[in-house]
N, CA, C and O atoms as a GROMACS GRO file, in nm:
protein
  588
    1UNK      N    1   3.731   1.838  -2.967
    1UNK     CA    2   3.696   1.867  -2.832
    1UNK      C    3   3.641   1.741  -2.768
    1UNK      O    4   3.569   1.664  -2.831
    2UNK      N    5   3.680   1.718  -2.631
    2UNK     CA    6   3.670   1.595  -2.625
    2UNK      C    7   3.516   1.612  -2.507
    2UNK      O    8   3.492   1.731  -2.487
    3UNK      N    9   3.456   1.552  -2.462
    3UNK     CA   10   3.296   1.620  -2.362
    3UNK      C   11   3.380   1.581  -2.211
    3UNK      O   12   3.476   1.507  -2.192
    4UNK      N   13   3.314   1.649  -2.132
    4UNK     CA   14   3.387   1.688  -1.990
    4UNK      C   15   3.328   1.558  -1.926
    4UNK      O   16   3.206   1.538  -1.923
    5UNK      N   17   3.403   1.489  -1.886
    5UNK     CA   18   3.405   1.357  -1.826
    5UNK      C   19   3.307   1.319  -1.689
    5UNK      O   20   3.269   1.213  -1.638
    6UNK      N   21   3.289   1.463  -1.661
    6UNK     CA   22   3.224   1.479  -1.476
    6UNK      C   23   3.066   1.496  -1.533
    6UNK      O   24   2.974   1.503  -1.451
    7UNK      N   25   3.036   1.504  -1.695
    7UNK     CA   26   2.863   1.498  -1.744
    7UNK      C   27   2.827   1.340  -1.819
    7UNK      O   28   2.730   1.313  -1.890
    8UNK      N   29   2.958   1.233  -1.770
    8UNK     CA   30   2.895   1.136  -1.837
    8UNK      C   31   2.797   1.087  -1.761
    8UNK      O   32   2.789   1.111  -1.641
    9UNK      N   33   2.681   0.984  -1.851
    9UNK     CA   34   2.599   0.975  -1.800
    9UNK      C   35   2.594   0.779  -1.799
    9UNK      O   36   2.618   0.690  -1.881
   10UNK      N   37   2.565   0.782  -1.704
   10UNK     CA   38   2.546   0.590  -1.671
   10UNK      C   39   2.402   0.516  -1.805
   10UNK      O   40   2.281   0.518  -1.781
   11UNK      N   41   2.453   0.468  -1.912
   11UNK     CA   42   2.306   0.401  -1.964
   11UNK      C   43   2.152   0.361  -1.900
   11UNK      O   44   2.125   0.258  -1.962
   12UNK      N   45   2.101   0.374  -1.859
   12UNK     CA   46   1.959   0.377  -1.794
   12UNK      C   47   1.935   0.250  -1.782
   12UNK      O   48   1.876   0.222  -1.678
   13UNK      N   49   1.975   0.104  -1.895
   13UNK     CA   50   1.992  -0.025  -1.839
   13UNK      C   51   2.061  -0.035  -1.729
   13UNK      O   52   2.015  -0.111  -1.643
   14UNK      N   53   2.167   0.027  -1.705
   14UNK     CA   54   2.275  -0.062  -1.608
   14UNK      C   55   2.193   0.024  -1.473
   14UNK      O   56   2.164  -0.038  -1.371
   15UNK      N   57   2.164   0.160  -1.486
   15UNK     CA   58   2.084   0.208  -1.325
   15UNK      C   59   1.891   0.121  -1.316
   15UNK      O   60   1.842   0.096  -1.206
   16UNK      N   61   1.835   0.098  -1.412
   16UNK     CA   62   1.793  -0.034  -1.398
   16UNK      C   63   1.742  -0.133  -1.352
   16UNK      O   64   1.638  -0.166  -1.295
   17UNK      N   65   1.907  -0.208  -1.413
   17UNK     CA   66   1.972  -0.314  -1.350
   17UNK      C   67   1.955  -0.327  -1.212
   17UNK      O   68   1.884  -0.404  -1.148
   18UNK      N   69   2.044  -0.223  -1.171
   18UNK     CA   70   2.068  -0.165  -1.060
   18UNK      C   71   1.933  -0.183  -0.950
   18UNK      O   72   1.930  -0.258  -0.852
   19UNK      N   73   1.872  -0.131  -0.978
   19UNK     CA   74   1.720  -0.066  -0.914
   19UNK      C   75   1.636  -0.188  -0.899
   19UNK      O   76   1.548  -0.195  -0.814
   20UNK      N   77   1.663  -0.280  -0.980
   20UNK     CA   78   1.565  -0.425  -0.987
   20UNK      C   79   1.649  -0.462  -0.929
   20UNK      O   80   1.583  -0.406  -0.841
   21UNK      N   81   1.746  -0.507  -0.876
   21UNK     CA   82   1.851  -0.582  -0.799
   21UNK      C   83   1.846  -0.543  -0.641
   21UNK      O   84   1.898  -0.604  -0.548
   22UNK      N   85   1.801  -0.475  -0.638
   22UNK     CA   86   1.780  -0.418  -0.476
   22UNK      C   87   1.658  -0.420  -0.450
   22UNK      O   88   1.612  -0.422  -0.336
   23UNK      N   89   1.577  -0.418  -0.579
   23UNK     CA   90   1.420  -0.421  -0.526
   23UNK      C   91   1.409  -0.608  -0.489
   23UNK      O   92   1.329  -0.653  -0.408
   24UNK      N   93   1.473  -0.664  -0.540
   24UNK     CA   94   1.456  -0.810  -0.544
   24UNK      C   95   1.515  -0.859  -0.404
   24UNK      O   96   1.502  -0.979  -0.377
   25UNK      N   97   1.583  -0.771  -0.310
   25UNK     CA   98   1.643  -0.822  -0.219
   25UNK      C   99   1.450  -0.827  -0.116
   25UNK      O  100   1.361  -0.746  -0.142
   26UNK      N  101   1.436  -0.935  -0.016
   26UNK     CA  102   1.317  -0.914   0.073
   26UNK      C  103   1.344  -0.809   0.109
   26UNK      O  104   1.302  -0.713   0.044
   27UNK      N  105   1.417  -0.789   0.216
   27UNK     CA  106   1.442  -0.659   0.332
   27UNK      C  107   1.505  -0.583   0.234
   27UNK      O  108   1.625  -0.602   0.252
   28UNK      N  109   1.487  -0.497   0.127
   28UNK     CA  110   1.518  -0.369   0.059
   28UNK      C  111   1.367  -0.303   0.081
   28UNK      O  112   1.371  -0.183   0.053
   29UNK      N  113   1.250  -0.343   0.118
   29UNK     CA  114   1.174  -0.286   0.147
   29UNK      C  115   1.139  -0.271   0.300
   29UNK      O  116   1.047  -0.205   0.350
   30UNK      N  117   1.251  -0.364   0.372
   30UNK     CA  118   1.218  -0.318   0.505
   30UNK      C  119   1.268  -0.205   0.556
   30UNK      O  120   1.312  -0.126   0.473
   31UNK      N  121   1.276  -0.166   0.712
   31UNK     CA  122   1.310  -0.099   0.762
   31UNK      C  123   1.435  -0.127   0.865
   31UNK      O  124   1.400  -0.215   0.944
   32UNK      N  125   1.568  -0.082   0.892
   32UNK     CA  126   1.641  -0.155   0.978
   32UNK      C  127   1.600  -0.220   1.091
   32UNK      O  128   1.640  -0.324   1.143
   33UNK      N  129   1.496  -0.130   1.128
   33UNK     CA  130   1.444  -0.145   1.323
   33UNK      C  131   1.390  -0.308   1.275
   33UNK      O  132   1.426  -0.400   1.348
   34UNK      N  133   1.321  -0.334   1.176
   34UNK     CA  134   1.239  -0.467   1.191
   34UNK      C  135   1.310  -0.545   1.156
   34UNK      O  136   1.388  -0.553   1.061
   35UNK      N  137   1.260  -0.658   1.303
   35UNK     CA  138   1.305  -0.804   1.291
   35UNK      C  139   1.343  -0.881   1.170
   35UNK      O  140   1.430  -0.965   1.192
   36UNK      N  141   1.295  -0.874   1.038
   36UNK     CA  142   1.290  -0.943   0.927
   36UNK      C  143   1.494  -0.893   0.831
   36UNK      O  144   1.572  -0.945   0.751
   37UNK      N  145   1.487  -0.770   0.912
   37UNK     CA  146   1.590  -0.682   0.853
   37UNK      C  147   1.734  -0.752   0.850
   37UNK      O  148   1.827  -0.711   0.780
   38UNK      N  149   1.741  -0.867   0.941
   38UNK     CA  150   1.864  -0.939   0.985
   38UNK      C  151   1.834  -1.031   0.972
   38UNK      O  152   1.851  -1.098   1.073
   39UNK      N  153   1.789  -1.084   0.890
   39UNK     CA  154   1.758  -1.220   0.897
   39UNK      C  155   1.782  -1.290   0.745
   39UNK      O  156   1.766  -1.221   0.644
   40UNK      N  157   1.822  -1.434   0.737
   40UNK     CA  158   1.848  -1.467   0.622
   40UNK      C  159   1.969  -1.419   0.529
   40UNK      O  160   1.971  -1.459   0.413
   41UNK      N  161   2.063  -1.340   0.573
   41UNK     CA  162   2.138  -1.233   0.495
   41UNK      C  163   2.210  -1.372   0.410
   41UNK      O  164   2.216  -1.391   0.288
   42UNK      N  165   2.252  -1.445   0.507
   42UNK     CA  166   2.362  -1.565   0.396
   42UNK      C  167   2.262  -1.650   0.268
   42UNK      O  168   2.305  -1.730   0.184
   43UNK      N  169   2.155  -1.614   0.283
   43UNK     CA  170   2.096  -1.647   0.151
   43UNK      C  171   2.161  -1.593   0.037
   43UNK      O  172   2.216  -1.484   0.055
   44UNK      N  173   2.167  -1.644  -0.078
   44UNK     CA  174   2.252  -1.587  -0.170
   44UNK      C  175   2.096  -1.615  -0.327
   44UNK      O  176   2.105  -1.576  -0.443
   45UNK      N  177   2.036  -1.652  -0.295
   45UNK     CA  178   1.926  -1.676  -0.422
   45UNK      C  179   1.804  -1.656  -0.328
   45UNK      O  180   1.792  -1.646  -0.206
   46UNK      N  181   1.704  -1.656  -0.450
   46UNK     CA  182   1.565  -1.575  -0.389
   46UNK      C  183   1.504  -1.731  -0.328
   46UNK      O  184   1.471  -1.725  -0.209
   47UNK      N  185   1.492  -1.816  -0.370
   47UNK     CA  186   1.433  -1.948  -0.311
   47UNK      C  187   1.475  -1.988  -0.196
   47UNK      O  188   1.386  -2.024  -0.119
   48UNK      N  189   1.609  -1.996  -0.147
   48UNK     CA  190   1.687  -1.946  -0.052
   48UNK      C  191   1.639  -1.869   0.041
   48UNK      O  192   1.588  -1.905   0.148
   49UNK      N  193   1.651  -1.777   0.008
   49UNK     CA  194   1.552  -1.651   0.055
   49UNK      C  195   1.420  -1.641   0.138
   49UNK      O  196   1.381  -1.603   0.248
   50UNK      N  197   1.362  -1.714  -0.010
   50UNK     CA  198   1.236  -1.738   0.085
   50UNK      C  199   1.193  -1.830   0.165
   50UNK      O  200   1.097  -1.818   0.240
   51UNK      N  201   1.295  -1.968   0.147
   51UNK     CA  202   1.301  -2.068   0.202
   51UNK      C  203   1.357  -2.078   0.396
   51UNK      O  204   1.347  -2.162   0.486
   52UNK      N  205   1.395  -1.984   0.384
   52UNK     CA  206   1.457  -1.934   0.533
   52UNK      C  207   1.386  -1.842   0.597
   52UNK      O  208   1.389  -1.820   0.718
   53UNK      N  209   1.293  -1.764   0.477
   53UNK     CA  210   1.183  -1.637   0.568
   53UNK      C  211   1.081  -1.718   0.575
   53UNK      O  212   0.992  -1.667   0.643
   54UNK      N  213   1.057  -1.813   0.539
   54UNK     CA  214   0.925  -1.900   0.565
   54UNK      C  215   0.932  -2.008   0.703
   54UNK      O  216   0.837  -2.051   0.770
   55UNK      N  217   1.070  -2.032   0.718
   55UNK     CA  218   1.098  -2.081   0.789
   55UNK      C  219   1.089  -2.031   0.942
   55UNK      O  220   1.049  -2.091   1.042
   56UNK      N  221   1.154  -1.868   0.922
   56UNK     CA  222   1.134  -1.791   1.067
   56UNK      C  223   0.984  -1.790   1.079
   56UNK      O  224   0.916  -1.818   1.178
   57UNK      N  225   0.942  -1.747   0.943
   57UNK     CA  226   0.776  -1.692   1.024
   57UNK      C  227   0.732  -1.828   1.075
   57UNK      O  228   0.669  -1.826   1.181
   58UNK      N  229   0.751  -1.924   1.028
   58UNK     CA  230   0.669  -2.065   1.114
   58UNK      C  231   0.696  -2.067   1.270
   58UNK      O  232   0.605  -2.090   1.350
   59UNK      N  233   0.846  -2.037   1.317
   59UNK     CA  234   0.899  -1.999   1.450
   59UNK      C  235   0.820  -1.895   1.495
   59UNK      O  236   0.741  -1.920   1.587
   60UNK      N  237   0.825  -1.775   1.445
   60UNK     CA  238   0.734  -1.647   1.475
   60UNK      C  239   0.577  -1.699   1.528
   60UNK      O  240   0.522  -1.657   1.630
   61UNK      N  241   0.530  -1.785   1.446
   61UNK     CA  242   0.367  -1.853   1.443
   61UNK      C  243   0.384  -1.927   1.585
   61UNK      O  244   0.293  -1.903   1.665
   62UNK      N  245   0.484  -2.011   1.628
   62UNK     CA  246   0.451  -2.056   1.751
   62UNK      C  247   0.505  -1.993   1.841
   62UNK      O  248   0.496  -2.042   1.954
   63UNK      N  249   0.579  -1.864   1.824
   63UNK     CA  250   0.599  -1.817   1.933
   63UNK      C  251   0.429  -1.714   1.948
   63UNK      O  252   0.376  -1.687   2.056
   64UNK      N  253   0.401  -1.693   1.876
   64UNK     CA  254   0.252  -1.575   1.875
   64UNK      C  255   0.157  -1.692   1.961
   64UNK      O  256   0.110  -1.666   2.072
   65UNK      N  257   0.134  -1.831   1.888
   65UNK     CA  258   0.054  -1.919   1.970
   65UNK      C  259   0.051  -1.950   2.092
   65UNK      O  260  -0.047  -1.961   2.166
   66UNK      N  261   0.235  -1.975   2.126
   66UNK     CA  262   0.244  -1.977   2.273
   66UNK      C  263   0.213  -1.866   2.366
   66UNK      O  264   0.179  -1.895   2.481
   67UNK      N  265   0.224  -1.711   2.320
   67UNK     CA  266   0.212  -1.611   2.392
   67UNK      C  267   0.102  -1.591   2.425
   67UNK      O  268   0.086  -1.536   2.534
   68UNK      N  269  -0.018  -1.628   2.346
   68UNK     CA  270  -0.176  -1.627   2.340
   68UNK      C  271  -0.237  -1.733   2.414
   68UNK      O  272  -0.356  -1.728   2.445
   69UNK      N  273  -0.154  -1.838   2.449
   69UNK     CA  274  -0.215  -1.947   2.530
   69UNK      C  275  -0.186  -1.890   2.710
   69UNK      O  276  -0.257  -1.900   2.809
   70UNK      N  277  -0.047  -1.831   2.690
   70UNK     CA  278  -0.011  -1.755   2.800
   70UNK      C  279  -0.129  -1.691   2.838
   70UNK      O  280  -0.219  -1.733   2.910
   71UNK      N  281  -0.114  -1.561   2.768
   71UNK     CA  282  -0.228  -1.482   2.814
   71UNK      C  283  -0.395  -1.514   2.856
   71UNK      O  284  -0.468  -1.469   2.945
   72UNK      N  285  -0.416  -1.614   2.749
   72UNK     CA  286  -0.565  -1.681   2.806
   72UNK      C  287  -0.525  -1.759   2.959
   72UNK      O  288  -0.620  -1.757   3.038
   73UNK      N  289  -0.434  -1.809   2.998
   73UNK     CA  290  -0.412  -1.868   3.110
   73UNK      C  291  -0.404  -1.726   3.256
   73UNK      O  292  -0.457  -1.733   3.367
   74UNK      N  293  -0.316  -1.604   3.195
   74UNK     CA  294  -0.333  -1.528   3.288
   74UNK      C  295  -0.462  -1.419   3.321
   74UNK      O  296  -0.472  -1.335   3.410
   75UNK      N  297  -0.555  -1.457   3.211
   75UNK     CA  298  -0.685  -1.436   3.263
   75UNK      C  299  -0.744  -1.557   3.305
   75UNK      O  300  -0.832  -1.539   3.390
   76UNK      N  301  -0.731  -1.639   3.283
   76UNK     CA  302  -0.753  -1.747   3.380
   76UNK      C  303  -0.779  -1.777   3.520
   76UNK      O  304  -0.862  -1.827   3.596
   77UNK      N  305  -0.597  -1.687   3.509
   77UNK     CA  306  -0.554  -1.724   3.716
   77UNK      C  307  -0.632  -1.537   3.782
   77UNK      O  308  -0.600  -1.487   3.890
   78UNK      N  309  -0.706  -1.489   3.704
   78UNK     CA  310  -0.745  -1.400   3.709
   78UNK      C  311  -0.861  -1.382   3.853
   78UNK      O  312  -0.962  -1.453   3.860
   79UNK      N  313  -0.835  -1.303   3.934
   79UNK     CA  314  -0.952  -1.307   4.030
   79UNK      C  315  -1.081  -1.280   4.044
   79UNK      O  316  -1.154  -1.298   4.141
   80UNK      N  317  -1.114  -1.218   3.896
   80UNK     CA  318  -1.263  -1.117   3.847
   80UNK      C  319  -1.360  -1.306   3.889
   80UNK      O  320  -1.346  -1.421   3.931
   81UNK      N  321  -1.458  -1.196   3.831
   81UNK     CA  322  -1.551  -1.311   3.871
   81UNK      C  323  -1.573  -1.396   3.734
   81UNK      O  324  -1.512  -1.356   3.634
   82UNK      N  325  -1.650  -1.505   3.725
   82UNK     CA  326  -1.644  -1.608   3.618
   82UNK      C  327  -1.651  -1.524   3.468
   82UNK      O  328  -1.584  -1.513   3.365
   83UNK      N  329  -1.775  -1.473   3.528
   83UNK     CA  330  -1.835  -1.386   3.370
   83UNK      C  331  -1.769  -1.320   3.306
   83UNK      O  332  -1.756  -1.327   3.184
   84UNK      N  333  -1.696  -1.216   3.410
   84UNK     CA  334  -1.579  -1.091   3.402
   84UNK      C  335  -1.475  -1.146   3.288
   84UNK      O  336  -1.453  -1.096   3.179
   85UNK      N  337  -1.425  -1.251   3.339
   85UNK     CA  338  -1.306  -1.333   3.266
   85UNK      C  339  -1.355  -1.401   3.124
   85UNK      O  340  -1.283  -1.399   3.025
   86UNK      N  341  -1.460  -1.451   3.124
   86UNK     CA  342  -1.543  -1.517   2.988
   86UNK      C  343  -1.548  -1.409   2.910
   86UNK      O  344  -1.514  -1.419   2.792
   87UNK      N  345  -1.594  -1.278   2.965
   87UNK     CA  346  -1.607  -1.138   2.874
   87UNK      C  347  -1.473  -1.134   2.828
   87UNK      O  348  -1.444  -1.158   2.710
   88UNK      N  349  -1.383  -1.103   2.922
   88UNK     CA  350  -1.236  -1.095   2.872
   88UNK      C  351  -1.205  -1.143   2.765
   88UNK      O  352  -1.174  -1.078   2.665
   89UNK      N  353  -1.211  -1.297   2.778
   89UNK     CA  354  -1.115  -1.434   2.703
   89UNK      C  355  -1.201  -1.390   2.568
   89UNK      O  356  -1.116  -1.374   2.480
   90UNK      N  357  -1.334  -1.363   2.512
   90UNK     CA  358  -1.404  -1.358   2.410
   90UNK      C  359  -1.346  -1.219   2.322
   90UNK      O  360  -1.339  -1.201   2.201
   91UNK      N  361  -1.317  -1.148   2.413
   91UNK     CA  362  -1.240  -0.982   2.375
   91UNK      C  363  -1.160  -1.018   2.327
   91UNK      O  364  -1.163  -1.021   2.204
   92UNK      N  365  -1.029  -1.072   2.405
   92UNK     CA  366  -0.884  -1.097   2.322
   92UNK      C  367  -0.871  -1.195   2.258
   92UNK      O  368  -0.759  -1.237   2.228
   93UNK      N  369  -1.005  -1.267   2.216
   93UNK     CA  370  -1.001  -1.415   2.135
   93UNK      C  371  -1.054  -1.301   2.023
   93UNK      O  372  -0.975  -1.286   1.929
   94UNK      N  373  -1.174  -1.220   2.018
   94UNK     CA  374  -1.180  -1.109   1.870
   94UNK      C  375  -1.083  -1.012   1.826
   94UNK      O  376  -1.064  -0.994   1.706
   95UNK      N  377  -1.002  -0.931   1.940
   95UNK     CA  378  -0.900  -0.884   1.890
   95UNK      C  379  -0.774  -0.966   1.821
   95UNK      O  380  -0.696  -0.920   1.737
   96UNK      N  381  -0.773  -1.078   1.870
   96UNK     CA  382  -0.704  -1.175   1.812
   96UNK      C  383  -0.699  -1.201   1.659
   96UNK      O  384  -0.601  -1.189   1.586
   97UNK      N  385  -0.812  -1.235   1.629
   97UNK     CA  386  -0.853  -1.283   1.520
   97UNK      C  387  -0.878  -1.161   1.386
   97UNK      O  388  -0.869  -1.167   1.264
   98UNK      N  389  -0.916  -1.044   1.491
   98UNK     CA  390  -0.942  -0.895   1.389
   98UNK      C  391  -0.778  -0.866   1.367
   98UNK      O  392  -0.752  -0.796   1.269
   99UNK      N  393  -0.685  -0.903   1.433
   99UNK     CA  394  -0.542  -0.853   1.400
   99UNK      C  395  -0.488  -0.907   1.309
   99UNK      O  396  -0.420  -0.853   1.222
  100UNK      N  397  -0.531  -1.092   1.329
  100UNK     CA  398  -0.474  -1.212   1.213
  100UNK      C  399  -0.524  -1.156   1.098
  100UNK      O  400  -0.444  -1.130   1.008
  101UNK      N  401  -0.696  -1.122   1.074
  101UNK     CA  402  -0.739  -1.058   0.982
  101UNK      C  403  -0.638  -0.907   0.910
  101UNK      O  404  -0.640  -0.882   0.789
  102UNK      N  405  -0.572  -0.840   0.993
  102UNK     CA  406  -0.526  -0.728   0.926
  102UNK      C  407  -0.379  -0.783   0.875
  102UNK      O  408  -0.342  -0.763   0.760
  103UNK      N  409  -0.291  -0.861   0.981
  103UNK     CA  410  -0.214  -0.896   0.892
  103UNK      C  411  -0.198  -0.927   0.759
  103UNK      O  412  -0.108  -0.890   0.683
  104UNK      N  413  -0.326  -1.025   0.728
  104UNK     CA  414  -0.329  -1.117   0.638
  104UNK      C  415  -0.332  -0.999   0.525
  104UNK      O  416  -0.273  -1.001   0.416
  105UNK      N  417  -0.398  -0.917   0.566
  105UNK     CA  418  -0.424  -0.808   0.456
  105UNK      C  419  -0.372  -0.733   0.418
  105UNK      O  420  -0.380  -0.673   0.311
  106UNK      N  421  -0.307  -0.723   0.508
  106UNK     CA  422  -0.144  -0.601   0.497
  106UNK      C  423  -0.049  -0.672   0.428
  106UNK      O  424   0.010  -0.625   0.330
  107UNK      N  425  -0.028  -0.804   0.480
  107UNK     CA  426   0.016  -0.803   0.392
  107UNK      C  427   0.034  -0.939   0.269
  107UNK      O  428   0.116  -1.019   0.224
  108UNK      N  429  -0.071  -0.907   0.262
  108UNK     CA  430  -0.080  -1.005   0.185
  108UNK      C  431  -0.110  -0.957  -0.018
  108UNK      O  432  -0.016  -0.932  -0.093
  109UNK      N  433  -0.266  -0.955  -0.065
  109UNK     CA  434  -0.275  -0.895  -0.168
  109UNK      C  435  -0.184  -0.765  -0.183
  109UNK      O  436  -0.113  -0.755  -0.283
  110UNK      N  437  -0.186  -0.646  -0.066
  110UNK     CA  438  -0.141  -0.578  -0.090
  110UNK      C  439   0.007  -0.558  -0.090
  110UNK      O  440   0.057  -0.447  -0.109
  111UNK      N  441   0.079  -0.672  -0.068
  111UNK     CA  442   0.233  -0.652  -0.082
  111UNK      C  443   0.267  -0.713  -0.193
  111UNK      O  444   0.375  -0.678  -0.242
  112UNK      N  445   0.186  -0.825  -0.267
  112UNK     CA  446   0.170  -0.810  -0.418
  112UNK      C  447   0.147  -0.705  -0.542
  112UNK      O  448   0.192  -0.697  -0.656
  113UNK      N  449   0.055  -0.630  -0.466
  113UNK     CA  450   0.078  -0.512  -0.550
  113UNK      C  451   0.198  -0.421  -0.525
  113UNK      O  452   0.219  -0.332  -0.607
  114UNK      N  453   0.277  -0.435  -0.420
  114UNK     CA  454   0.368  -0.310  -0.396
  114UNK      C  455   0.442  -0.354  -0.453
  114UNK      O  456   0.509  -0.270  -0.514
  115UNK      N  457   0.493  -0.536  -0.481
  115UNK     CA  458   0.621  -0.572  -0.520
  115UNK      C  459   0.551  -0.612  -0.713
  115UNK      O  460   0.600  -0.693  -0.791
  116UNK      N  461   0.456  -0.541  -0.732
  116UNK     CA  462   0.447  -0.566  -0.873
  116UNK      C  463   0.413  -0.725  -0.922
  116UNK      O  464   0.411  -0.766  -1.039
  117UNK      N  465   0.397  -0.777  -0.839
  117UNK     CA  466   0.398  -0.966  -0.836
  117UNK      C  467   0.511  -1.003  -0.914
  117UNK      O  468   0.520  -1.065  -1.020
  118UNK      N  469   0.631  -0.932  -0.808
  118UNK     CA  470   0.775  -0.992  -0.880
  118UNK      C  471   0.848  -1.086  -0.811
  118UNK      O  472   0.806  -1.147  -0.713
  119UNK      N  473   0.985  -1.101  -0.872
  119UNK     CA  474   1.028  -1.265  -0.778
  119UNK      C  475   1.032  -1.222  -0.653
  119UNK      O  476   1.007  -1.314  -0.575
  120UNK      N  477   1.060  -1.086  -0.582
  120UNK     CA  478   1.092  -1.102  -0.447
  120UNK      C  479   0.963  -1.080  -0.369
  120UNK      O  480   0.978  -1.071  -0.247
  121UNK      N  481   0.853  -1.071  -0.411
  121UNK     CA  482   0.731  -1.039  -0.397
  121UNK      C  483   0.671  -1.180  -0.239
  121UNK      O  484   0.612  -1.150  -0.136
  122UNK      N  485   0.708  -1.291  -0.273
  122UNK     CA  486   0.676  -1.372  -0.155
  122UNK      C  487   0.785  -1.350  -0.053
  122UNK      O  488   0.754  -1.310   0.059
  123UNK      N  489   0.920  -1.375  -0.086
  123UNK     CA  490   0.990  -1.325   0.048
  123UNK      C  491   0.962  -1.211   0.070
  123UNK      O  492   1.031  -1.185   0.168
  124UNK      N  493   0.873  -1.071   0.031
  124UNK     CA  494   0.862  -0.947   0.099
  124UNK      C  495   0.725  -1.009   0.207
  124UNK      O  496   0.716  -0.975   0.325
  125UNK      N  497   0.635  -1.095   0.144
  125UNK     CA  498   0.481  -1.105   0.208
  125UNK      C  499   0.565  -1.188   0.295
  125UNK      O  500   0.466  -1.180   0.368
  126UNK      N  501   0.648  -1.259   0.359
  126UNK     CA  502   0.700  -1.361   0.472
  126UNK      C  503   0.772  -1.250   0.517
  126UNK      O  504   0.797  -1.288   0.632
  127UNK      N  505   0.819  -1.144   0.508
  127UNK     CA  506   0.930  -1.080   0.580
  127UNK      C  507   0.786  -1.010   0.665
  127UNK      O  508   0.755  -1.032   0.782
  128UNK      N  509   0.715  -0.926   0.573
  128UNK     CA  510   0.609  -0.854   0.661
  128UNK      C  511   0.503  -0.927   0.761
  128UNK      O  512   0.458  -0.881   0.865
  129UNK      N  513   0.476  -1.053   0.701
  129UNK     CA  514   0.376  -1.112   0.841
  129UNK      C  515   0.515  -1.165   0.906
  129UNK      O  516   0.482  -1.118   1.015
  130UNK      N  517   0.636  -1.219   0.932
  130UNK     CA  518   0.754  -1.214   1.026
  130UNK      C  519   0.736  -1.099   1.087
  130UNK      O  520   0.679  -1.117   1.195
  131UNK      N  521   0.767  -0.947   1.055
  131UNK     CA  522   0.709  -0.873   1.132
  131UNK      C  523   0.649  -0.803   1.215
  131UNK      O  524   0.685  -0.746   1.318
  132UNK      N  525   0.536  -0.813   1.155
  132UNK     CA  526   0.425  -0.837   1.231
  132UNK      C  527   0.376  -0.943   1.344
  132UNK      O  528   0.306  -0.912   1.440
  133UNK      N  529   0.414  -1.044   1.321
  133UNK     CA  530   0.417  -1.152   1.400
  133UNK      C  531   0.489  -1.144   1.533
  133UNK      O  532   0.450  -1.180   1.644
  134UNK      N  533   0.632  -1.074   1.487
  134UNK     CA  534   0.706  -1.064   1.598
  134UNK      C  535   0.679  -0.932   1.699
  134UNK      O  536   0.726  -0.941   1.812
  135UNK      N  537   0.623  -0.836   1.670
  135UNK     CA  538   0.567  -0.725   1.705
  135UNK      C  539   0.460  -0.777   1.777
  135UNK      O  540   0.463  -0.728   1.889
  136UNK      N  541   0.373  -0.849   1.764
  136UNK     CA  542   0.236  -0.869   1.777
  136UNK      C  543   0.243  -0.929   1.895
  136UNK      O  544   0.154  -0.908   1.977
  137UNK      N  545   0.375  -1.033   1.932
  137UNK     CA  546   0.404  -1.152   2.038
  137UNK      C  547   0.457  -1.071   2.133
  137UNK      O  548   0.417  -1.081   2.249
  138UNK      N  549   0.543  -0.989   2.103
  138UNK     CA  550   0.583  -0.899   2.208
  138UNK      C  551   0.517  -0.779   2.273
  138UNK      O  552   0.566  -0.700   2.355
  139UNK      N  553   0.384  -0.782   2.215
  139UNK     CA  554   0.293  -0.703   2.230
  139UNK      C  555   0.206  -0.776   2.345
  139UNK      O  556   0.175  -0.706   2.440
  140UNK      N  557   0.171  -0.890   2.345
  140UNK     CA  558   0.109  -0.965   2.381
  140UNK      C  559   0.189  -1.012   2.548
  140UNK      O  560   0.139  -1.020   2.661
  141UNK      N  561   0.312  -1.033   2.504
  141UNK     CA  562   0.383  -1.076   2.645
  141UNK      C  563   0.394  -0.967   2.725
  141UNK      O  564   0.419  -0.979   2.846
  142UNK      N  565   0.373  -0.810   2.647
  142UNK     CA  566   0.423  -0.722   2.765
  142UNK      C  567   0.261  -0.672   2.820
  142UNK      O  568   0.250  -0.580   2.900
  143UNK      N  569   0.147  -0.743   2.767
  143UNK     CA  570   0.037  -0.671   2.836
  143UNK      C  571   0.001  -0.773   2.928
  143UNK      O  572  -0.072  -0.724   3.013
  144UNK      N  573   0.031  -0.952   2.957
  144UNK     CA  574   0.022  -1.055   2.986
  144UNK      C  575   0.101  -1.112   3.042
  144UNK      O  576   0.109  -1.235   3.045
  145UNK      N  577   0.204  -1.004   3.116
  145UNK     CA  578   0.295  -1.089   3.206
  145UNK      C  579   0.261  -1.199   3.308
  145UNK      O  580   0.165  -1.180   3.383
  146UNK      N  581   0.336  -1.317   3.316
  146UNK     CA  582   0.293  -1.358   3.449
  146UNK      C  583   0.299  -1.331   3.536
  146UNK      O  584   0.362  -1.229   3.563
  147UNK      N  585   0.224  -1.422   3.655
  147UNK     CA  586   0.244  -1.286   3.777
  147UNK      C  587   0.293  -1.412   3.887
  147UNK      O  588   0.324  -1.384   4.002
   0.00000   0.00000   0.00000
């Protein structure tokens, strides 16, 4: 009797295999919607990889810097009175800095622990502050338009 062909079962190495091979990709832990999700695809190795997600987030970093110099300028051209605006600029200079703070934290230790401190473990921590970064800038330009 020969066993019914539709109960074979795949060796548990090769699914795996499998399972570490996709976990190793950066964006296998992203989400489509995020920026990081399209990016880098012609990388073909993880150094590669990370060598190109390190690269956007540095772009990401001056686009967040430039958007923040923006915005301190459009409270600037602001009509409140001196103080009004000093209160301001000190607000979004702490929310600033309390956000850099959460990034860092989000993702930082803790995306080491999610990725097990494995090889794809730094391109996941560059894909998520990319992310974030890019979220954060566009956050920033749409409350800080110029006028």
């Amino acid at each position: 009797m020969h066993p019914n062909p539709s109960k074979r079962t795949r060796p548990p190495g090769i699914l795996l295999l499998v399972a570490l091979w996709a976990c190793a990709l950066p964006s296998a832990g992203a989400r489509a919607d995020q920026p990081s999700a399209k990016l880098c695809q012609a990388a073909t190795a993880t150094p590669e990889t990370q060598a190109c997600l390190h690269k956007a987030l540095d772009a990401a970093d001056a686009k967040l810097n430039a958007a923040y110099k923006k915005a301190l300028s459009v409270i600037d051209q602001d009509d409140r009175p001196p103080d009004a605006k000093a209160a301001w600029k000190a607000q979004f200079t702490a929310a600033q800095r309390a956000w850099i703070a959460f990034r860092d934290a989000d993702c930082g230790d803790l995306t080491f622990s999610e990725w097990n401190n494995g090889s794809g473990t730094t391109g996941a921590l560059y894909a998520c502050q990319y992310d974030k970064t890019v979220q954060r800038t566009d956050d920033i330009l749409s409350r800080y338009p110029l006028h």
